[in-house]
N, C-alpha and C positions, 0 to 999 in steps of 0.2 A: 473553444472555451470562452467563455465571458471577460470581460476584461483583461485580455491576451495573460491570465494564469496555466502554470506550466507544472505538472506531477513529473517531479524527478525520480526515479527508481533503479537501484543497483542490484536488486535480487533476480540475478539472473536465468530463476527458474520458474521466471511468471511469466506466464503467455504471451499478459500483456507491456511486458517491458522492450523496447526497442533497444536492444543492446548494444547497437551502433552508438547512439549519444544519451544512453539511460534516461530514456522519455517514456513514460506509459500512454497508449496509447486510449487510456479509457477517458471517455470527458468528466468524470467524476471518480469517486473512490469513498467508497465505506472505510469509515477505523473506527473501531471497535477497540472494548476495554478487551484483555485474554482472560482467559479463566481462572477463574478466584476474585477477580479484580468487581466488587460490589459498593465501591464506595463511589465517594467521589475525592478521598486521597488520593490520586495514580504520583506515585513518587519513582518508580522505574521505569528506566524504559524499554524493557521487555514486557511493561506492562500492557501494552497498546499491539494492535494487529491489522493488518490491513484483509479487510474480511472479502473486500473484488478479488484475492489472488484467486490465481487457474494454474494448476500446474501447468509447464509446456509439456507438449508429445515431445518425446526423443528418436 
């Protein structure tokens, strides 16, 4: 990653989370507003998504 920047991630039902030290392991990451959210008020923060997740296989 560019300027040694590091995505921390604790949802541990994303493909790409390393669950060991919650690092993902993508060099980028999409967030995205969630649905409804057409403004550019975002006052929660349920409002926001991270649209790279992948579920994992079980």
């Amino acid at each position: 990653m560019k300027n040694n920047q590091t995505i921390k991630c604790n949802v541990k039902s994303c493909e790409y989370n390393k669950c060991d030290c919650n690092e993902c392991n993508l060099e980028e990451i999409m967030v995205s507003c969630n649905s409804g959210c057409k403004t550019d008020k975002v006052h929660e923060k349920n409002e926001t998504i991270c649209d790279s997740f992948k579920k994992k296989e079980q």
